[in-house]
C-alpha positions in Angstrom: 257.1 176.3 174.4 259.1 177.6 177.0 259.2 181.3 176.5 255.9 181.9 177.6 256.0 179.7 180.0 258.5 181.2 181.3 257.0 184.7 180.8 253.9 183.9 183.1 255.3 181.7 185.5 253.3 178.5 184.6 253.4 174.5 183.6 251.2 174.7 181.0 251.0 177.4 178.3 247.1 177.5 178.9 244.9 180.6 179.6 241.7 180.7 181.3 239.6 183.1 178.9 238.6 186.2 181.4 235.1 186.1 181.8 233.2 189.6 182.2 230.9 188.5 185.1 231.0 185.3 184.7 234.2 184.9 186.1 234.2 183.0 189.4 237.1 182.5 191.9 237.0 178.4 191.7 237.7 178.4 188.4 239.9 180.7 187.9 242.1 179.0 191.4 241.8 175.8 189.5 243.2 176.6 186.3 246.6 178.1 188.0 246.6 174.8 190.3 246.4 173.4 187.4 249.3 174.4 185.5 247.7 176.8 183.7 246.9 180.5 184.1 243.5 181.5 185.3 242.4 184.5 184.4 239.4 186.4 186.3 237.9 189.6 184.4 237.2 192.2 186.3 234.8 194.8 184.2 233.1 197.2 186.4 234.7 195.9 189.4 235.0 198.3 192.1 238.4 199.4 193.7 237.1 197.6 197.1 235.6 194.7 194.9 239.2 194.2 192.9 241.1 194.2 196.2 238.5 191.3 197.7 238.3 189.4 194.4 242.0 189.1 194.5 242.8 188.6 198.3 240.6 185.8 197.7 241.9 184.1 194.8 245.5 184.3 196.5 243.8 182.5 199.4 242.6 179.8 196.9 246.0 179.4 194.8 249.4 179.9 195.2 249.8 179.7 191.6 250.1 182.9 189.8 246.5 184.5 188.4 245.8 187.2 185.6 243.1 189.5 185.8 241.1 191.4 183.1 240.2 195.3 182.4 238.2 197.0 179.9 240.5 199.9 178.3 238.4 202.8 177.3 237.8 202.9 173.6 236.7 206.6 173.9 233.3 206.3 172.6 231.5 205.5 175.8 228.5 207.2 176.9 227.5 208.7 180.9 223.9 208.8 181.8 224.0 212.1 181.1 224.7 211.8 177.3 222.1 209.0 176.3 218.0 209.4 176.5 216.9 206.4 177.8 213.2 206.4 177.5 212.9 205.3 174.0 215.2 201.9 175.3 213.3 201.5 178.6 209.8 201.3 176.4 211.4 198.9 173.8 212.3 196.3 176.8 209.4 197.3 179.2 208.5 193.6 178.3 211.1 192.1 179.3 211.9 193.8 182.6 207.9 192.7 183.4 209.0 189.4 182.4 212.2 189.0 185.0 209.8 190.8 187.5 211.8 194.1 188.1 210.8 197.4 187.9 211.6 199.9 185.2 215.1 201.5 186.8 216.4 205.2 186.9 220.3 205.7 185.6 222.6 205.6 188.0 225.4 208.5 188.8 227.3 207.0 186.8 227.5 203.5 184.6 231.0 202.0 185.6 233.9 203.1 188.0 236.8 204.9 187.0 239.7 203.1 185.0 242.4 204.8 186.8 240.8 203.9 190.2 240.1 200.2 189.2 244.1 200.2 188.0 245.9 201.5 191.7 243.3 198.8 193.0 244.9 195.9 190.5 248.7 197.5 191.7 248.1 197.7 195.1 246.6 193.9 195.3 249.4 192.7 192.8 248.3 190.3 190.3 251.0 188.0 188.7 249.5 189.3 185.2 247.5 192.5 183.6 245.0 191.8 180.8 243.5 194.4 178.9 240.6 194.2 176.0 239.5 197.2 173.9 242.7 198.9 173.6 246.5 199.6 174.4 248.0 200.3 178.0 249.5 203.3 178.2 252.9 203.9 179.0 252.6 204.9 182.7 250.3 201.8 183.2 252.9 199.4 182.0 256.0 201.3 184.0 253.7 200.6 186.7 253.5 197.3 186.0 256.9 196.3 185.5 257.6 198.2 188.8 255.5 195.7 190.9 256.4 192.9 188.5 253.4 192.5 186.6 253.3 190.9 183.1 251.0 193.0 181.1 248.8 190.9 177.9 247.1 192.9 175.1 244.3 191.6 173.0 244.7 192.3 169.5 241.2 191.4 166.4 244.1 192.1 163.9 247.0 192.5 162.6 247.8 196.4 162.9 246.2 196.1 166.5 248.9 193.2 167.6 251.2 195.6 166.2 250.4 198.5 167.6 250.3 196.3 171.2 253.9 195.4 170.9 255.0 199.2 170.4 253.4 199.4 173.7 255.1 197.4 175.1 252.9 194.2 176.4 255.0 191.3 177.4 252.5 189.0 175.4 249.2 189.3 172.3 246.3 187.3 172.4 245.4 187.2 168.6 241.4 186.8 169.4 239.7 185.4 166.3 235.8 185.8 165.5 234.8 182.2 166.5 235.1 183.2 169.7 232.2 183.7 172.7 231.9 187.2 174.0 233.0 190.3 172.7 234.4 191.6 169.9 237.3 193.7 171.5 238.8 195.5 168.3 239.8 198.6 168.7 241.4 200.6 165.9 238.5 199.4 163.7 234.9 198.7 164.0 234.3 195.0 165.2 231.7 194.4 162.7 234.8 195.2 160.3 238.0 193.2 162.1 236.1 189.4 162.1 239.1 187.3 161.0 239.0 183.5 162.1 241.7 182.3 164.2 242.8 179.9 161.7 243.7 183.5 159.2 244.5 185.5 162.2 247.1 183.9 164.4 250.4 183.1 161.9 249.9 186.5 160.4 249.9 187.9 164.2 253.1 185.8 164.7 255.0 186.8 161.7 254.1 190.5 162.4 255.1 190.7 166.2 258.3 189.4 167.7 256.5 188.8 171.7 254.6 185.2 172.5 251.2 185.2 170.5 248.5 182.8 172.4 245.5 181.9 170.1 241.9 182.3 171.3 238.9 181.3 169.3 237.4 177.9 168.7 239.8 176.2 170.5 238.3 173.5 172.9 240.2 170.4 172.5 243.4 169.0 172.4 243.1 169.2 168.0 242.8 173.3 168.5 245.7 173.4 170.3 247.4 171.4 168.3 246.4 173.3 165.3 247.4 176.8 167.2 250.9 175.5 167.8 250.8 174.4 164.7 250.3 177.7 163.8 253.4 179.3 165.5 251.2 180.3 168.5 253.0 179.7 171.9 249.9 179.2 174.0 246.1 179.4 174.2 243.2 180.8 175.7 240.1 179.1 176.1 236.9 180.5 177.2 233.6 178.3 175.9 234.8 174.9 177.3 235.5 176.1 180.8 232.7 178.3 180.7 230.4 174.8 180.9 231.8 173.8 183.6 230.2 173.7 187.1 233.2 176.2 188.5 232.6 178.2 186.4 229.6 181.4 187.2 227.5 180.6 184.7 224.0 179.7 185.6 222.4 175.9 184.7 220.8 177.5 182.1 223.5 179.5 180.7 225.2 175.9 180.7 222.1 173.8 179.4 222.6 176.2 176.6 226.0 175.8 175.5 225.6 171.7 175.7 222.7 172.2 173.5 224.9 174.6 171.3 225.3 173.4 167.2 227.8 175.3 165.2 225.4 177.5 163.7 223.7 178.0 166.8 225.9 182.0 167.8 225.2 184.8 166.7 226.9 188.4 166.5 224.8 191.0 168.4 225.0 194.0 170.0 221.2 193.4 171.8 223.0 192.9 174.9 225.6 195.3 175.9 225.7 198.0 172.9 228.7 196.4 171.7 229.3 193.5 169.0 229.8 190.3 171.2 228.9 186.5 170.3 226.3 184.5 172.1 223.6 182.2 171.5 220.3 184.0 170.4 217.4 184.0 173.3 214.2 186.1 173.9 215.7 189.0 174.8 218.3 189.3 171.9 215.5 188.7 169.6 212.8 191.2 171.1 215.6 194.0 171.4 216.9 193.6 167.7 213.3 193.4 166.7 212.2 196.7 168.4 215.5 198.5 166.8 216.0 200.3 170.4 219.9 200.2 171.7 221.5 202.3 173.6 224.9 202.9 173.3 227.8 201.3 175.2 227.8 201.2 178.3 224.4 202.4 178.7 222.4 199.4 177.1 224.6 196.9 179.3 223.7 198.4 182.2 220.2 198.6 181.0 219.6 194.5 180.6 221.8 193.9 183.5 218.8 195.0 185.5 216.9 192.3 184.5 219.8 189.9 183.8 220.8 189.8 187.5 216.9 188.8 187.9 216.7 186.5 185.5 219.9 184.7 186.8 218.8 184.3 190.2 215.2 182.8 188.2 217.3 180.2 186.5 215.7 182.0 183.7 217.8 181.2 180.2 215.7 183.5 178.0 216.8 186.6 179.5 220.8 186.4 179.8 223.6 187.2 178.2 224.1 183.7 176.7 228.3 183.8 175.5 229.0 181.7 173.7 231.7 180.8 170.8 231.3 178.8 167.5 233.3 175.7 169.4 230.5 175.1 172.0 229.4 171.9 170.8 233.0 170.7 171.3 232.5 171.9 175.0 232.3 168.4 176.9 233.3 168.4 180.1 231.9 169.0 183.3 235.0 170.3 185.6 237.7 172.2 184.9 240.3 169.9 185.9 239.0 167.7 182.8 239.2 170.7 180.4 242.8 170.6 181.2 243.9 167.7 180.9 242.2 167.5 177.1 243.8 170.5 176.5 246.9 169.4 178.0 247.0 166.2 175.5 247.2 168.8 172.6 250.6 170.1 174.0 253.8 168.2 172.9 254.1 165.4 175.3 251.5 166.7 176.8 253.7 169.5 178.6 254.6 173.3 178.1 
């Protein structure tokens, strides 16, 4: 599949999923020494923090790298628009249980797009991934100005579509198997989950720029089957999420190598928005009390004592990701999650 190889500048038409804080720069540095492209998200990354994060993964590859921003769906809250009481009550519990103290709201819960964006220019990733929404056209001049590739990430159809008028280089048609969040954007998530298997050909047919499947894919059969599919590459999260590169905690990983198909479920306990994980004390305890604050207000709310509990090596009160595919999640390293994905390439190449 040479066009998008081509297009990103890599061996192997294989995308590390970008992880929103659980990217890490080892991982990321070996999936582009690799062959493939690692991808390192970047959601409520500092200017200062962006411009470290990628000085250092050009310091630990010189293989090209993607990074990952959150595009503003417009719905987002400040501290000023959301009463937080009520939530703090609801999870009282759970902050007593990670052993931090109730917190007051900060100025403000995440850092300015626009800001985090001349960051990305200035530092000068090889490629732009966005979630939640389509670039708009000053971002991508800007890109193609310092040679950026920019990827959209489209739940449907009509949002692959409306990506491509946009003018991304490349879609990744995400399908509801898959760990994390539901990034839909012209509809409601709960109302865009179509599998990969559904999704991806009737992406391809509708968009004439490279589609790379994501969802469920794990081994060398899913990308087999997304080829098969008319996809020109992939993007895998869950598998190289397990491995020990990767910034997940040992628990976070006990968890997906414990994971059964039925085992994810689709909440919005954690971060205020729809996203897939494996159900824990704290998703149950905060759907049970009914209390959750809008976006980003309740993920900066359980990130308090998520930061505690990860330190703790405490699995109960994370944010445990995780896609349908987990239990085909085998390997250890990263460098072996290649190389079975890279046996579900023809010839095993790009």
């Amino acid at each position: 599949m040479p066009r998008l190889t081509d297009l990103l500048g890599v061996d192997l038409p294989i995308v590390l999923g970008p992880f929103g804080g659980l990217s890490s720069v080892e991982l990321t540095a070996a999936v582009s020494a690799g062959g493939g492209l690692g991808s390192f998200g970047l959601y409520g990354y500092s200017p200062d923090r962006i411009a470290d994060t990628i000085a250092r993964l050009r310091q630990a590859t010189n293989r090209p790298i993607a990074v990952n921003l959150w595009w503003p769906r417009g719905d987002e809250v400040a501290p000023s628009d959301v009463d937080l009481v009520p939530i703090l009550d609801a999870t009282a519990q759970l902050f007593a249980a990670a052993g931090v103290a109730r917190p007051t709201a900060p100025a403000t819960f995440l850092p300015a797009l626009a800001d985090q964006l001349d960051a990305v220019f200035t530092a000068r990733p090889d490629v732009l991934s966005v979630v939640y929404g389509v670039p708009d056209a000053t971002t991508v001049a800007r890109a193609r100005e310092h040679g950026i590739r920019v990827v959209g990430t489209a739940t449907s159809v009509r949002e692959a579509v409306a990506l491509e008028a946009g003018g991304v280089d490349a879609v990744v048609a995400t399908g509801m198997e898959a760990a994390g969040h539901r990034v839909s954007f012209l509809r409601d998530p709960a109302a865009s989950l179509v599998g990969t298997f559904a999704l991806v050909p009737q992406i391809v047919d509708a968009v004439s720029v490279p589609v790379i499947a994501a969802g469920g894919i794990a081994d060398r059969r899913g990308v087999a089957a997304a080829l098969a599919l008319g996809a020109e590459g992939v993007q895998v999260g869950t598998a190289f999420l397990r491995t020990r590169q990767s910034a997940a905690t040992a628990a976070h990983r006990a968890a997906l190598a414990a994971a059964r198909d039925t085992d994810t479920v689709l909440t919005r306990a954690m971060s205020g928005r729809l996203a897939r994980g494996i159900p824990n004390r704290a998703v149950r305890e905060i759907e049970a009390a009914g209390a959750i604050a809008p976006f980003p207000a309740q993920n900066w709310l359980t990130g308090v004592f998520r930061a505690a509990a990860a330190a703790a090596g405490e699995g109960e009160l994370l944010s445990l990701w995780a896609g349908q595919a987990a239990a085909l999640a085998r390997w250890d390293d990263a460098a072996e999650v290649l190389e079975e994905l890279r046996a579900g390439l023809p010839n095993g190449r790009g």
